[in-house]
C-alpha positions, 0 to 999 in steps of 0.5 A, a space after each residue: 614312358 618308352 624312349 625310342 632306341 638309341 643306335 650306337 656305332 663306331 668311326 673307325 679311324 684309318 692310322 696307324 692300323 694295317 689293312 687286316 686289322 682293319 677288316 677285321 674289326 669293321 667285321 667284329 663291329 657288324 657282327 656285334 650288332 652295332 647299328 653304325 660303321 663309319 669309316 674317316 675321311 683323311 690322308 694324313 693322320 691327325 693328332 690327339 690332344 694338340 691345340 691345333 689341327 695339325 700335330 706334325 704327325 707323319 705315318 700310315 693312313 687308309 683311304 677312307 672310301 676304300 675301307 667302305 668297300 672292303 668292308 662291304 663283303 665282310 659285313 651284314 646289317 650295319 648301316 655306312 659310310 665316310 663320316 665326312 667327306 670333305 667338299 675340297 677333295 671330293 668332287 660331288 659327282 663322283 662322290 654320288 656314285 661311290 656311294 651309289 655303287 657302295 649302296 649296291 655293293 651292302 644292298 642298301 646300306 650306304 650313307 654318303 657324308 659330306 662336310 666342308 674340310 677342315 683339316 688344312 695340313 692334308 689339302 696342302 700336301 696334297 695339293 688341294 685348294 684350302 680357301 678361307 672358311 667363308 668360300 669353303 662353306 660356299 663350295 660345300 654348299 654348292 657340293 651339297 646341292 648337286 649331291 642332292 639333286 643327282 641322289 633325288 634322280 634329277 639330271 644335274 646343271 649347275 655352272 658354279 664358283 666350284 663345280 659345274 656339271 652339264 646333264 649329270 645323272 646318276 644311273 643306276 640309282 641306288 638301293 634305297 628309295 633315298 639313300 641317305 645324305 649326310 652333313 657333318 658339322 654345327 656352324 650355326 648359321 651356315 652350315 645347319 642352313 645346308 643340312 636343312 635345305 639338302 640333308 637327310 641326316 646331320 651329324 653333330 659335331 661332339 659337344 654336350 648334350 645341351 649344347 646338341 639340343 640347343 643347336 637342334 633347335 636351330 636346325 629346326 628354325 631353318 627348317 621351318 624358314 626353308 618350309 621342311 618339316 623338322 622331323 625329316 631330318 635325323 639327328 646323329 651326332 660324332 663323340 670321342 673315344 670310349 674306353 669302359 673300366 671299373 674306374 674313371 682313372 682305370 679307363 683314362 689310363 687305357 685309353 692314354 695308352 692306345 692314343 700315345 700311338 696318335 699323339 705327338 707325346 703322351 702328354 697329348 695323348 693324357 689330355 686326349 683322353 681326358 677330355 673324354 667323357 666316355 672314358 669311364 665307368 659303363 654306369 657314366 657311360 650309359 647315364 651320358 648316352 641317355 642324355 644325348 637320347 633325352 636331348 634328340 639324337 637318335 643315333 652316336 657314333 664313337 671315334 675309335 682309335 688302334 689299337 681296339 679295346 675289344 672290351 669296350 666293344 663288348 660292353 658297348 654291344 651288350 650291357 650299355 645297348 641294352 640299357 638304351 632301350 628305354 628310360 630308366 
């Protein structure tokens, strides 16, 4: 029996890249028919293959929202946004016309990502607040309500912990009848309790698909509890870095390589990339894919880290898309 298409798409990460690079390949993913254009949300570069979030890493990083509009005028029919914003350093409000004005600016194809900000190094040196967990998913939550409200056309009061608002509204509204908001993460009791109460899409953090159907699962009990139906909302979900080869260990190596650029040495960088399970052949590659399909995502967005392997874009775009029409 047909399976629905799985869409493909990439998060393009914002370090260690100059802005022409980045332009063009956010112009080559669109061109290549990818269904998804991500860009991160960071502004300080993360580490690969470190135990802990922060590697000491210091050197160039592109804001993320920024990215989205110079790649607005360069692309065509890929679907984007911030994959996520974090709650700590974006003020809702604010977050809601960004995204409604990106949505003009793509004719309507804007998602706007929210998440509760995990990356502790960035908000210090920067000098954003970085509370515990427990208060940061209460200021996300907070976040997630006014952006819901404001996108559903509502004037916004709310006078919380975090943020007030006083007759917020968000006009012009944007293109799509309902542009789309996004909850980036897979707390279990907490977070996937936001993505059901206000989310249109919840991205999952990359896990095996498994574990992704178990979580969806859960999503839908809180669903049912909140009274929304299930279905309403998309389930996507953020893998590794892909790297496509004739052999595994050929793929590890490449993509070792380009993340020696993003590691504190290249031994971080090898276990990056081992831990990549879509560093491999387009064979696994494509047997991986369909399992997240088979276990209910409708779309995966690959992290792809400079330098871009364009032959893993091409194999991505033609043979592995291909092969995701349908079950073998």
């Amino acid at each position: 029996m047909a399976q629905p298409h799985l869409r493909v798409g990439l998060q393009v990460w914002g370090q260690y890249v100059t802005w022409d690079e980045l332009m063009s390949i956010g112009a080559d993913i669109d061109a290549l028919g990818f269904d998804e254009l991500w860009s991160n949300d960071h502004f300080l570069p993360l580490a690969a293959g470190t135990d802990g979030a922060d590697g000491g890493l210091a050197g160039p990083v592109f804001e993320g929202w920024s990215i989205l509009f110079g790649w607005a005028a360069r692309t065509s029919q890929a679907r984007m946004g911030c994959l996520v914003s974090g709650a700590g350093y974006r003020n809702p409000g604010l977050l809601v016309k960004m995204a409604t004005a990106l949505d003009h600016a793509t004719g309507g194809r804007a998602a706007l990502g929210l998440g509760g900000g995990w990356f502790e190094p960035e908000h210090r040196a920067f000098g954003w607040p970085f509370p515990s967990l427990g208060q940061r998913i209460d200021r996300f939550a907070e976040a997630a309500q006014i952006c819901r409200g404001l996108l559903d056309g509502e004037a916004v009061t709310v006078d919380g912990t975090w943020f007030t608002a006083d007759g917020a509204r968000n006009d012009p509204p944007p293109v799509q009848a309902r542009l789309p908001l996004v909850i980036g993460g897979s707390g279990e009791k907490r977070t996937l309790r936001i993505v059901a109460e206000t989310a249109d899409i919840w991205n999952a953090d990359g896990d095996s698909p498994a574990s992704f159907a178990r979580r969806s699962a859960i999503l839908d009990d809180h669903c049912r509890d909140v009274g929304r139906d299930p279905a309403a909302i998309e389930r996507t979900v953020g893998l590794p870095p892909p790297m496509i080869r004739a052999s595994r260990d050929a793929a590890v190596e490449a993509l070792t390589d380009i993340l020696e650029r993003h590691a504190v040495d290249r031994a971080a960088a090898q276990r990056a990339a081992l831990a990549s399970p879509f560093a491999d052949t387009a064979e696994a590659v494509i047997a991986l894919l369909r399992a997240y399909r088979d276990a209910g995502a409708s779309a995966v967005m690959f992290d792809l880290p400079s330098p871009y392997d364009r032959a893993t874009l091409d194999a991505l775009a033609g043979p592995v898309r291909a092969a995701l029409g349908a079950r073998a």
